[in-house]
Each structure stands twice: as structure tokens, then as C-alpha cells.
Backbone as a ProteinNet text record, in pm:
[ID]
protein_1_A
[PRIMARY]
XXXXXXXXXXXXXXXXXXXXXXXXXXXXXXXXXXXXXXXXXXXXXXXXXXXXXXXXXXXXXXXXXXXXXXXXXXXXXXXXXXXXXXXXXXXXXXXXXXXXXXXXXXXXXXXXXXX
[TERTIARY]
7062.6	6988.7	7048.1	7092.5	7147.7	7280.2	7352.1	7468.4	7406.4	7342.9	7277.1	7220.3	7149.2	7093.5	7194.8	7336.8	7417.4	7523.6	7493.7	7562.9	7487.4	7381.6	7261.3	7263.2	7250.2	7210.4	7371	7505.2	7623.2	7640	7621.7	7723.7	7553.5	7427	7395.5	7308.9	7343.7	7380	7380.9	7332.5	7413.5	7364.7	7455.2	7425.9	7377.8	7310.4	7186.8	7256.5	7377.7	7407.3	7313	7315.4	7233.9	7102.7	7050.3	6909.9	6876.6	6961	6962.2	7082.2	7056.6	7201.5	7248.4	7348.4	7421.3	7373.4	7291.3	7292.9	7124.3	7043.1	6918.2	6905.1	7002.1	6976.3	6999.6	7105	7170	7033.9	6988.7	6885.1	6790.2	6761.7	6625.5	6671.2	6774.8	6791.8	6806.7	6853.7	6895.9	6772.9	6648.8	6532	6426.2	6508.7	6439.4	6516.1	6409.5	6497.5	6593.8	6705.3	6803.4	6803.4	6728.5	6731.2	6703.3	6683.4	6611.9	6768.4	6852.3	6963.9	7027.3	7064.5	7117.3	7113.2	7220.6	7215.8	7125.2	7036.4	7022	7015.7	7119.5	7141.9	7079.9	7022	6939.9	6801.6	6764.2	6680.9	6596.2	6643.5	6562.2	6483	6535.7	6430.9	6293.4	6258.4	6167.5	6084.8	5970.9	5897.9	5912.4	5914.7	5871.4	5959.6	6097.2	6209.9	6165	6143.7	6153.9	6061.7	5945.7	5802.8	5842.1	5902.6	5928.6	6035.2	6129.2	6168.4	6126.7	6041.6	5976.9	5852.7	5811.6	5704.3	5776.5	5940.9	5948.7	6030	6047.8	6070.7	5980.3	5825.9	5731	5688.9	5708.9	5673.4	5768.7	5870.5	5969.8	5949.2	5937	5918.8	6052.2	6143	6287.1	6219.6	6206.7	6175	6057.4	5925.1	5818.4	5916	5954.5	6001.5	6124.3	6183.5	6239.3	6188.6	6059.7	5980.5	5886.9	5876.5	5813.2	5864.9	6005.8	6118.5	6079.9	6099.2	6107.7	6174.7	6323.7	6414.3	6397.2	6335.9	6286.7	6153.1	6076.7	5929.5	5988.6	6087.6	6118.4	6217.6	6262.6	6336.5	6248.5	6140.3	6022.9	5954.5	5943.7	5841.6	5928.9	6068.3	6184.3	6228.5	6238.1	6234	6067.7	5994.3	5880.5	5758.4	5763.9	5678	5562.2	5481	5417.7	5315.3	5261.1	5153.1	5170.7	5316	5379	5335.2	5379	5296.6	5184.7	5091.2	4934	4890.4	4927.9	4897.7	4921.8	5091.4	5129.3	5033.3	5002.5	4936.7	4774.6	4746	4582.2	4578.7	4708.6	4732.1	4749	4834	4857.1	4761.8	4694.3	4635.3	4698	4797.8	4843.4	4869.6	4855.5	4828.9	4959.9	5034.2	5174.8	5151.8	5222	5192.3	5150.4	5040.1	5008.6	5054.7	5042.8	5092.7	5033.8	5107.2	5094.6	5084.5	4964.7	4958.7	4853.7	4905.8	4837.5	4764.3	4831.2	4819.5	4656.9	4668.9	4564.3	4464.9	4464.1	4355.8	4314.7	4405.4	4319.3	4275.2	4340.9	4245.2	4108.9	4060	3960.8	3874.1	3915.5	3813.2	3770.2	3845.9	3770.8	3668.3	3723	3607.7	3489.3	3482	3372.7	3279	3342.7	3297	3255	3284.5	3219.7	3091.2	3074.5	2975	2851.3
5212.3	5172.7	5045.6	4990.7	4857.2	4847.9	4955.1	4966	5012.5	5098.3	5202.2	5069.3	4983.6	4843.9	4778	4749.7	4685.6	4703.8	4869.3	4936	4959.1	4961.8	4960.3	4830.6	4780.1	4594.8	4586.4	4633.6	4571.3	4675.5	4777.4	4921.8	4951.4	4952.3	4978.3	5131.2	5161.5	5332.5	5321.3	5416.6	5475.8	5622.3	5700.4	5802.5	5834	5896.2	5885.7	6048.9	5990.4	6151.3	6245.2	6381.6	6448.7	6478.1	6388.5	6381.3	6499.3	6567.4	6668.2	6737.9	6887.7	6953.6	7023.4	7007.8	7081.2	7199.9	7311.1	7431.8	7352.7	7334.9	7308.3	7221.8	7143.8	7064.4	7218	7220.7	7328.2	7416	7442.3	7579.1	7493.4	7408.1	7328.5	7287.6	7260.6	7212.6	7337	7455.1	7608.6	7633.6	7624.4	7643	7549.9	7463.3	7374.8	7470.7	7429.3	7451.9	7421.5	7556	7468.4	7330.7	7315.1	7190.9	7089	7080.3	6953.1	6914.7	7032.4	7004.9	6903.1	6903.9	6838.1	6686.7	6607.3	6456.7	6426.2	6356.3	6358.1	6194.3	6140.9	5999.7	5861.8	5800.1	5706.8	5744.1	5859.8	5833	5923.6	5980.3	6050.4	5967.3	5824.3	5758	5685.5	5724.7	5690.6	5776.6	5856.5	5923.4	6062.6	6165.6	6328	6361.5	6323.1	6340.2	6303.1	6185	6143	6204.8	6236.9	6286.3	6422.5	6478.5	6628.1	6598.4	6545.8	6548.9	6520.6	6382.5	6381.3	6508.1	6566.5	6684.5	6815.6	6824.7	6913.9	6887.4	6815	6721.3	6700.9	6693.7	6677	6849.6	6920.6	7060.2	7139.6	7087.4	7062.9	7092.4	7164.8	7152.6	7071.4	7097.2	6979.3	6830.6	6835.4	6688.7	6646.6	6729.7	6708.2	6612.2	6687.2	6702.9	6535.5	6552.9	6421.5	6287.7	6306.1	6197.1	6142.8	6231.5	6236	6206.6	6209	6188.5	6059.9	5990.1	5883.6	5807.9	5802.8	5737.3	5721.4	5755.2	5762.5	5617.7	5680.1	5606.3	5456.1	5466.9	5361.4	5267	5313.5	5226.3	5201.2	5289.2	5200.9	5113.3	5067.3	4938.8	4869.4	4886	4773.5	4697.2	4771	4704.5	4637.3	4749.6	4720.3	4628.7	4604.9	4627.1	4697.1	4681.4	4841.4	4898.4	4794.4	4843.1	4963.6	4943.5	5010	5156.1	5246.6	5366.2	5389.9	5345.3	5315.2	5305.1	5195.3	5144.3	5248.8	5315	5449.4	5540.8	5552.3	5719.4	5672.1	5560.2	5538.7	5549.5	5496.4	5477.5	5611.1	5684.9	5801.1	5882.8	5929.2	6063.7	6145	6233	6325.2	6416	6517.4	6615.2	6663.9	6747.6	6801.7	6926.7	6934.1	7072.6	7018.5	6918.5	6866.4	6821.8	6832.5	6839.7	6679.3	6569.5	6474.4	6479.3	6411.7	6499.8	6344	6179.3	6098.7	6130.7	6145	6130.6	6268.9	6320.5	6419.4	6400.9	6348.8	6281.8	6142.7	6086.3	5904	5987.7	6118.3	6153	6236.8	6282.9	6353.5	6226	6158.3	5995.5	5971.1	5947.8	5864.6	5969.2	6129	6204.3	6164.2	6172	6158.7	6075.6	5918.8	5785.3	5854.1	5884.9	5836.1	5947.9	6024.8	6151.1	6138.6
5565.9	5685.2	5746.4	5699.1	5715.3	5792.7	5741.8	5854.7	5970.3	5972.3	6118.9	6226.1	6115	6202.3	6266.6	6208.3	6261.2	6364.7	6360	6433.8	6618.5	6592.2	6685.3	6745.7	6669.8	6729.3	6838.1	6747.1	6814.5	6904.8	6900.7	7021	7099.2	7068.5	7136.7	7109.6	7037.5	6912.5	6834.6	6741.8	6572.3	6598.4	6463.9	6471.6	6354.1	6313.7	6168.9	6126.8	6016.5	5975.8	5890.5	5900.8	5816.7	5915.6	6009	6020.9	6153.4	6220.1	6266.5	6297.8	6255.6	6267.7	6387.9	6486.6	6557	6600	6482.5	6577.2	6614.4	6486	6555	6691.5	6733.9	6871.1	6937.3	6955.7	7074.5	7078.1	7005.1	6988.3	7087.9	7054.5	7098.8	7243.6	7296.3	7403.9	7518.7	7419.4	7504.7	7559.9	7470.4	7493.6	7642.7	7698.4	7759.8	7930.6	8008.8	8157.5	8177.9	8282.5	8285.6	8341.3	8500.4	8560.9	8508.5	8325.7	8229.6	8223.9	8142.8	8084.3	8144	8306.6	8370.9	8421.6	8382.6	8417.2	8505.6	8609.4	8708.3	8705.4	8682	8709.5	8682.9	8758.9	8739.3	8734.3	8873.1	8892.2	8773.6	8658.5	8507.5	8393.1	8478.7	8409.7	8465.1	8554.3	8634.3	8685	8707.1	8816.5	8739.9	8847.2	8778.9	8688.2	8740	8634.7	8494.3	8486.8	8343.7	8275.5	8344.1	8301.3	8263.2	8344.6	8285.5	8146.8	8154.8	8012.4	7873.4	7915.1	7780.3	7787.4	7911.4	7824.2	7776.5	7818	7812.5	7621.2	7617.7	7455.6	7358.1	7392	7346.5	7349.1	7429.3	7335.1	7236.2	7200.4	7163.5	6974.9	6838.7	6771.9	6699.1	6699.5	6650.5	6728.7	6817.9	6863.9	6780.6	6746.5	6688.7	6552.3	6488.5	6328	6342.2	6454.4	6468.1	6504.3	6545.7	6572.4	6465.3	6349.5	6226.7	6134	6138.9	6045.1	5989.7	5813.6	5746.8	5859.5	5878.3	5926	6079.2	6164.9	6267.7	6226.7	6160.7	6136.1	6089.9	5985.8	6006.8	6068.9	6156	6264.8	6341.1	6370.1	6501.1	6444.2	6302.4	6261.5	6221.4	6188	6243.2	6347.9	6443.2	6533.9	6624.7	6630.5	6727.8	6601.6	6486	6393.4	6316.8	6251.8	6125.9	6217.1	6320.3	6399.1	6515.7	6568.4	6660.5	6703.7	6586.8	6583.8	6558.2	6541.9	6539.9	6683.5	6733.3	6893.5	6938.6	6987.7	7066.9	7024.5	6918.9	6888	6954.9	6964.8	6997.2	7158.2	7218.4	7366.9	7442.6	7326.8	7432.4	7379.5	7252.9	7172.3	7214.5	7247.9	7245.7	7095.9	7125.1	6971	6995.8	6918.8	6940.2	7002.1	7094.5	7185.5	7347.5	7359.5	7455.6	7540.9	7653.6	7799	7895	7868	7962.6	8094.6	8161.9	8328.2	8322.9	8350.8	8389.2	8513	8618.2	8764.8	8756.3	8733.6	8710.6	8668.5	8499.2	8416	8520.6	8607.2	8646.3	8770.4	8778.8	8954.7	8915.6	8805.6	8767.5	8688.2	8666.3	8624.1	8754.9	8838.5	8983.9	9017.7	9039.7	9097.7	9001.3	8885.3	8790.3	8743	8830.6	8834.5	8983.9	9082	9206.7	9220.5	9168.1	9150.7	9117
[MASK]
+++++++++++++++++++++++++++++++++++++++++++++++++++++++++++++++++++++++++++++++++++++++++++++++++++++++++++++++++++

């Protein structure tokens, strides 16, 4: 773990051997739309773009299993600390399978407050 840290901290990256294999990505990524596959620049990290990738990642069972991973779990309380995934899982509740749709959920609160 310690090289992976040092490698991260200096390039920016590491690559965590063993922790997912070649065909299982390809499989998992074949499986997503094509229009996900595709770069779309800057603007994929911001707005519908980005939103569609992480939901379309989050229904994702390899992504599930990689987000669950030891080595995963513990690089996020390395860097962010032990509370990290506690907070996210209380902030978002999302169950695996579940479909993020803010703009929807804060527009069906207002109807339900003003009613």
C-alpha cells in the first residue's frame, strides 16, 4: 500500500494490480451506452454529463464490487479519514441499483412543502 501511496501522491495515479481484471472492465464498460463510452471533454465533469456517468457506474455491478473492495475502503479513510464513508453513505443513502435524480427529489420537496 505504501508504494501505491507514493505513487499517487507523486504522478497523480497508481494502478492497484490484481484488483480488477481486463475482461471484467471491458465487459462492464461494453455494457454502458455508447454515448457514456465517449470522452466528452471538460464539460463530463460537471452537469448531465457527469451525472449520467456516475449513474450509469453506479448501476454498474464491477463498479459495485470495486467500490466495496478492502483496498478501495482503504484508500478513502487514507486519504479523506475513517469517518469518510459513513458521512457519504448517510449524505447520499443510495442502495446499489439506485438511480440518483437530485433535481427531481428537491422539485417534489418544494411541491410537498408548499401543499
Amino acid at each position: 500500500m505504501t508504494g501505491l501511496v507514493e505513487a499517487f501522491d507523486t504522478q497523480g495515479f497508481c494502478v492497484i494490480p490484481e484488483l480488477l481484471t481486463r475482461l471484467s472492465l471491458s465487459d462492464s464498460v461494453r455494457r454502458w451506452p455508447l454515448d457514456r463510452r465517449r470522452a466528452h471533454g471538460p464539460q463530463c465533469v460537471r452537469g448531465d454529463a457527469y451525472t449520467s456517468h456516475l449513474r450509469d457506474a453506479g448501476q454498474d455491478p464491477v463498479f459495485a464490487e470495486l467500490v466495496a473492495h478492502p483496498v478501495s475502503l482503504a484508500w478513502a479513510e487514507h486519504y479523506l479519514g475513517q469517518s469518510c464513508l459513513l458521512s457519504a453513505c448517510l449524505a447520499i443513502h443510495l442502495q446499489p441499483g439506485d438511480r440518483p435524480s437530485p433535481g427531481t427529489r428537491m422539485r417534489s420537496y418544494l411541491t410537498d412543502a408548499a401543499a
